[in-house]
DOLO-955802 format. One record per residue (C-alpha): x, y, z; residue number from 1; residue in one letter. Coordinates in steps of 0.5 Angstrom, whole numbers. Layout:
+-------+-------+-------+-----+------+
:     X :     Y :     Z : pos : code :
+-------+-------+-------+-----+------+
:     X :     Y :     Z : NUM :    a :
...
+-------+-------+-------+-----+------+
# end
This chain:
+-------+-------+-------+-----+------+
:     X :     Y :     Z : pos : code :
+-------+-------+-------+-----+------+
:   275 :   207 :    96 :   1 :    x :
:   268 :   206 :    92 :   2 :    x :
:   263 :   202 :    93 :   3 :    x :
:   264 :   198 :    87 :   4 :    x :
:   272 :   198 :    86 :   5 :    x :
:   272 :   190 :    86 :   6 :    x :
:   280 :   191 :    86 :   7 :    x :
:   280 :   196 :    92 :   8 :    x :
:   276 :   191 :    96 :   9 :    x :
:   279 :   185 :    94 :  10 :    x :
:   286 :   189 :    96 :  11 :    x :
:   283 :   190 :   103 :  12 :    x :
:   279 :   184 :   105 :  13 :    x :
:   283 :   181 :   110 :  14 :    x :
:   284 :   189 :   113 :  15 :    x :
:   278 :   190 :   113 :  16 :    x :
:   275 :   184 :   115 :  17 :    x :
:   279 :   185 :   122 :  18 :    x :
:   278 :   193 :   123 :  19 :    x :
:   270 :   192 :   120 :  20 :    x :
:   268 :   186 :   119 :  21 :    x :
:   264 :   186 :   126 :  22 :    x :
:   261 :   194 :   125 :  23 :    x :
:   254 :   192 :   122 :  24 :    x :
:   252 :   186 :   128 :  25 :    x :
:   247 :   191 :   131 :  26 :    x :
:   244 :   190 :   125 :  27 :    x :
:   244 :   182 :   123 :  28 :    x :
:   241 :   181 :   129 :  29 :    x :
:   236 :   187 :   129 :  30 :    x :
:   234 :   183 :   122 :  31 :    x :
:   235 :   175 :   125 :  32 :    x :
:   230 :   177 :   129 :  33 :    x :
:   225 :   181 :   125 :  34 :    x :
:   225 :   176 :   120 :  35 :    x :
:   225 :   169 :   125 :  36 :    x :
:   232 :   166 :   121 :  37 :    x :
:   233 :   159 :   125 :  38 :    x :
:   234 :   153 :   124 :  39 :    x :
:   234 :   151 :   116 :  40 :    x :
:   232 :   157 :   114 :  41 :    x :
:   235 :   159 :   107 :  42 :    x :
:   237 :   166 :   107 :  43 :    x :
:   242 :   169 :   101 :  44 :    x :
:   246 :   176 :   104 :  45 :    x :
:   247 :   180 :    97 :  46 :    x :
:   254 :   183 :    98 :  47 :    x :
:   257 :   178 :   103 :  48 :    x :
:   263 :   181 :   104 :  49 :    x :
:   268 :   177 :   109 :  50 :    x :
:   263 :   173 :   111 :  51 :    x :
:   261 :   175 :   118 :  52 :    x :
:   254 :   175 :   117 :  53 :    x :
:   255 :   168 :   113 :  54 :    x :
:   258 :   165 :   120 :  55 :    x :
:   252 :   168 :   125 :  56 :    x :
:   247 :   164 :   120 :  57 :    x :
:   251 :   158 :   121 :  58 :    x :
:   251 :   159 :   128 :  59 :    x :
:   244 :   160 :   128 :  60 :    x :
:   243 :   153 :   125 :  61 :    x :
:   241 :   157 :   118 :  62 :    x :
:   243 :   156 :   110 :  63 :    x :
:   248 :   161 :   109 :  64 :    x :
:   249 :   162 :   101 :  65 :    x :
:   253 :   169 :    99 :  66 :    x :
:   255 :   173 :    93 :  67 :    x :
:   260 :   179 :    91 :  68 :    x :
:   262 :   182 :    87 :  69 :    x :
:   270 :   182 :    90 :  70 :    x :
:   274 :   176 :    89 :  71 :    x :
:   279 :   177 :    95 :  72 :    x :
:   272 :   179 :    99 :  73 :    x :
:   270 :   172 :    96 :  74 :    x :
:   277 :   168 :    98 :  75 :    x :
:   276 :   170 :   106 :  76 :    x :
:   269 :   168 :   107 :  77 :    x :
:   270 :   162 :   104 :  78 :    x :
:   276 :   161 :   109 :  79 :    x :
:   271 :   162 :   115 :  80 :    x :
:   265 :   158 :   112 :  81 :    x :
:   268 :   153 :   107 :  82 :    x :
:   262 :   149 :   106 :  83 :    x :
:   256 :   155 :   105 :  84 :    x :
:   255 :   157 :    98 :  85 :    x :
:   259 :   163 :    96 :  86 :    x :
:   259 :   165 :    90 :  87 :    x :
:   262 :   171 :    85 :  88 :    x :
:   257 :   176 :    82 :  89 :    x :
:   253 :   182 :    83 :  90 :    x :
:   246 :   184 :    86 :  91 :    x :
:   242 :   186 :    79 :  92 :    x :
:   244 :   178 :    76 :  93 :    x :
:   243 :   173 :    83 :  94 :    x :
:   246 :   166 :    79 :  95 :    x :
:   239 :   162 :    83 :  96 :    x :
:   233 :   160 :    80 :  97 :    x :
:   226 :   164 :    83 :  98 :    x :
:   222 :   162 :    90 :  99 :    x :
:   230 :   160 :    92 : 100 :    x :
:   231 :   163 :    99 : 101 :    x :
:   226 :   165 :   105 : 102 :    x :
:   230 :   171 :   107 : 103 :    x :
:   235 :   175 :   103 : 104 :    x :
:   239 :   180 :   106 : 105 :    x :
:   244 :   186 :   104 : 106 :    x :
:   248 :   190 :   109 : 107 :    x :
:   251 :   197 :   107 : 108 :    x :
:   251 :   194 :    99 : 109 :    x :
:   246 :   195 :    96 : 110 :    x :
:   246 :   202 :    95 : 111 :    x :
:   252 :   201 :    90 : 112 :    x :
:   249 :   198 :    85 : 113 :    x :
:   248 :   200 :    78 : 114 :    x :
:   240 :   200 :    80 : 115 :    x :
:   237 :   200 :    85 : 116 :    x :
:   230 :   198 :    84 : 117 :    x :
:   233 :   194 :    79 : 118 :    x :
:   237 :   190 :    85 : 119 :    x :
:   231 :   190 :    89 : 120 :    x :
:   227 :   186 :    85 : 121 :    x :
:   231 :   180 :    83 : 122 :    x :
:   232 :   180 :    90 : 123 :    x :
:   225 :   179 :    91 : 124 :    x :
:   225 :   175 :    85 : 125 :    x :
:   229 :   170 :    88 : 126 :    x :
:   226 :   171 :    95 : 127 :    x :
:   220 :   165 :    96 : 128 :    x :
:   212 :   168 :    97 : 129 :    x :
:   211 :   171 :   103 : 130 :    x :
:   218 :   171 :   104 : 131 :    x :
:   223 :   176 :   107 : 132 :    x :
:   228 :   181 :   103 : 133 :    x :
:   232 :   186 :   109 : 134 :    x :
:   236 :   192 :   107 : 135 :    x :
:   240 :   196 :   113 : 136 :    x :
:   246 :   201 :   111 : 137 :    x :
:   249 :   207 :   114 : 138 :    x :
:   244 :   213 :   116 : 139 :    x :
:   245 :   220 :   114 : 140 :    x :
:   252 :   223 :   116 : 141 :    x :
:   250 :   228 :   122 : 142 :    x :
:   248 :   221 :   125 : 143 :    x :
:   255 :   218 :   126 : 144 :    x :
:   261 :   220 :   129 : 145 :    x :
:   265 :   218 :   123 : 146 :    x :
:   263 :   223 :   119 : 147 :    x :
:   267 :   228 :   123 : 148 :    x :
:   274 :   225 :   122 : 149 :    x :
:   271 :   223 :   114 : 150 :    x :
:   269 :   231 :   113 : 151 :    x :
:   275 :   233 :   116 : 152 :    x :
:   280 :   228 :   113 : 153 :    x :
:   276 :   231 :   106 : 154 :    x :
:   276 :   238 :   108 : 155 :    x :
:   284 :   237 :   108 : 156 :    x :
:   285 :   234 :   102 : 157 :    x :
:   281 :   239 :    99 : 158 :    x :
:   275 :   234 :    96 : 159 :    x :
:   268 :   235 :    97 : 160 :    x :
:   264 :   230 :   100 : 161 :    x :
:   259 :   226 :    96 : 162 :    x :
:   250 :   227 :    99 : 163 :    x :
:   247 :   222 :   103 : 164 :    x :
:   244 :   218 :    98 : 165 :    x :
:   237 :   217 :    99 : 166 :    x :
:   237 :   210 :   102 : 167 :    x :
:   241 :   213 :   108 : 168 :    x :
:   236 :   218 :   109 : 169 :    x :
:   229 :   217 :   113 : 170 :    x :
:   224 :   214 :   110 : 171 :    x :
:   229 :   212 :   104 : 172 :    x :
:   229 :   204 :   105 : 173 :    x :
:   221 :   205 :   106 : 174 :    x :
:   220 :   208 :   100 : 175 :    x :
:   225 :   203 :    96 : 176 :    x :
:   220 :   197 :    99 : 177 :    x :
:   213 :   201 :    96 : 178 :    x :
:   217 :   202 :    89 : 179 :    x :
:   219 :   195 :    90 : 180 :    x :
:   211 :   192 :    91 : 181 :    x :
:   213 :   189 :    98 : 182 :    x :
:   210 :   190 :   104 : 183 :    x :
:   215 :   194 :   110 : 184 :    x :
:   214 :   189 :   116 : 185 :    x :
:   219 :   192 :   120 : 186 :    x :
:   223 :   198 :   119 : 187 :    x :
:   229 :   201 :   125 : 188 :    x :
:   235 :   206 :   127 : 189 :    x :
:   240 :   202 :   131 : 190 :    x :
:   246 :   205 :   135 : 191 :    x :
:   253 :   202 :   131 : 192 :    x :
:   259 :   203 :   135 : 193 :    x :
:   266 :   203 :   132 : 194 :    x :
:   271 :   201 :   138 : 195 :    x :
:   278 :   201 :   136 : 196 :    x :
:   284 :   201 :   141 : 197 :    x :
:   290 :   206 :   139 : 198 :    x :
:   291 :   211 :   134 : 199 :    x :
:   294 :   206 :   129 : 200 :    x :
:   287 :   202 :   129 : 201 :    x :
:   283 :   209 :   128 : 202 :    x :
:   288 :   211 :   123 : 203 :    x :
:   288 :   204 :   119 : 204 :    x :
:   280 :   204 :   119 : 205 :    x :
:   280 :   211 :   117 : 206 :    x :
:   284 :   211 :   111 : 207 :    x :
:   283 :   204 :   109 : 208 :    x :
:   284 :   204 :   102 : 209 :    x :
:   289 :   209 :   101 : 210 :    x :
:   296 :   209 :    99 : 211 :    x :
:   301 :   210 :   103 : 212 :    x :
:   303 :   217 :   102 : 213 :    x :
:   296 :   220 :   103 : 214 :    x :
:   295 :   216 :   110 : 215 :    x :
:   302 :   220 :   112 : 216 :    x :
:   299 :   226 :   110 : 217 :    x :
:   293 :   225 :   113 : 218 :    x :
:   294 :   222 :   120 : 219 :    x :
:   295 :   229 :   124 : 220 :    x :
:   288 :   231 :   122 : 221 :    x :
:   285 :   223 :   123 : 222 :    x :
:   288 :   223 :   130 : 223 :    x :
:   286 :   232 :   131 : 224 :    x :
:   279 :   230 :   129 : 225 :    x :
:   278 :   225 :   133 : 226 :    x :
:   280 :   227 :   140 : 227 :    x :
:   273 :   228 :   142 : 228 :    x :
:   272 :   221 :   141 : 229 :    x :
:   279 :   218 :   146 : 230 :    x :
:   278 :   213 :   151 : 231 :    x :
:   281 :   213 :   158 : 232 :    x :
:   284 :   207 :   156 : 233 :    x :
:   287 :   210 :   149 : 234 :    x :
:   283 :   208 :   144 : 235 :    x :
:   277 :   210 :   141 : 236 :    x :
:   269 :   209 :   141 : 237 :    x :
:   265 :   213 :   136 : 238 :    x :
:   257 :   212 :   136 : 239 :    x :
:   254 :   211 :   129 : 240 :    x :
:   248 :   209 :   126 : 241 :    x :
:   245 :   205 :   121 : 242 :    x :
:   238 :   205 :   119 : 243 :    x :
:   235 :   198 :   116 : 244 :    x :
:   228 :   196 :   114 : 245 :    x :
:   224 :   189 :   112 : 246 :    x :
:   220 :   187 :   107 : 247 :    x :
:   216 :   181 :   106 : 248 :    x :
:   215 :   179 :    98 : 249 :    x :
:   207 :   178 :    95 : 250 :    x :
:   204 :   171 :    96 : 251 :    x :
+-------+-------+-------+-----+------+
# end
């Protein structure tokens, strides 16, 4: 499923918010801390997903507002935080004025925008002087265990696998931030692991997304591929990992 299909996304929403929704928490909290969010602190989370960031904010004592692209995504953040500002839209035309938040944030988002240069400065833009703008997504696919099964899934459908973008390269976020005129002051490579309990979670995570014959097909070469990853206990835990950078606008 593509980045930028809102009908898939929203299709998924619930499912993926269950099977996904915590995975990028390494990173929320490696930039929660980078930037200093607490108590008061507007913060906006371009592509906010289902919202698990949205909550983390509220809990923090933050402002939490979101926007995306997806209205289902929108629909399950909204049931989780009903009082912070969520809205529909996209990265390249954020609905608020300038100097509106002391930290915007993307997670595994950004890299879907039509231009990402072009997303990187309206999040500036609506950023206040001295402010933060963070980005984290998945690192280089030789970094993560989910490659394995995704090249093994892809392999067996006889499909190529699309190059790491360059955001997901080393050095990439950084030179994202030098194009953008904003200063790096933090930048990482963090573990992120994916736990699931059986073989119909990892399947289901997997194939997220697919119809329903495509997942039958493909669930030998899921469960083949991921068995260097098997718990003791019959799950699965696969070590992943994202990369993220922070950058503080002009002021």
């Amino acid at each position: 499923m593509g980045g930028t299909d809102e009908d898939g996304w929203s299709a998924v929403a619930a499912e993926w918010a269950e099977l996904w929704g915590d995975f990028a928490e390494p990173a929320r909290l490696a930039i929660v801390a980078a930037t200093g969010i607490g108590t008061g602190s507007r913060v906006l989370d371009i592509g906010c997903g289902s919202g698990e960031f949205l909550v983390l904010l509220d809990r923090l004592g933050a402002v939490p507002t979101g926007i995306d692209p997806a209205p289902g995504m929108i629909a399950v953040a909204r049931s989780r935080i009903s009082a912070a500002d969520i809205r529909l839209g996209s990265a390249e035309e954020l609905p608020w004025p300038d100097d509106s938040f002391e930290v915007v944030t993307a997670f595994n988002s950004l890299q879907f925008a039509d231009d990402i240069l072009d997303a990187l400065t309206e999040a500036a833009r609506v950023t206040v002087p001295r402010g933060f703008v963070a980005i984290a997504n998945w690192a280089d696919r030789d970094r993560n265990d989910f490659n394995v099964i995704d090249s093994a899934v892809a392999r067996a459908a006889g499909e190529d696998q699309r190059p790491d973008g360059f955001l997901r390269q080393p050095g990439g976020l950084e030179q994202l931030f030098a194009d953008g005129g904003l200063e790096v002051v933090a930048s990482g490579l963090l573990e992120a692991p994916w736990e699931v309990p059986d073989d119909d979670t990892l399947v289901r995570g997997v194939l997220l997304g697919e119809d329903e014959a495509a997942i039958v097909a493909a669930v030998p070469t899921v469960l083949e591929a991921a068995r260097p990853f098997r718990t003791a206990s019959g799950g699965y835990r696969l070590v992943n990992a994202f990369r993220y950078a922070v950058g503080r606008t002009d002021g």
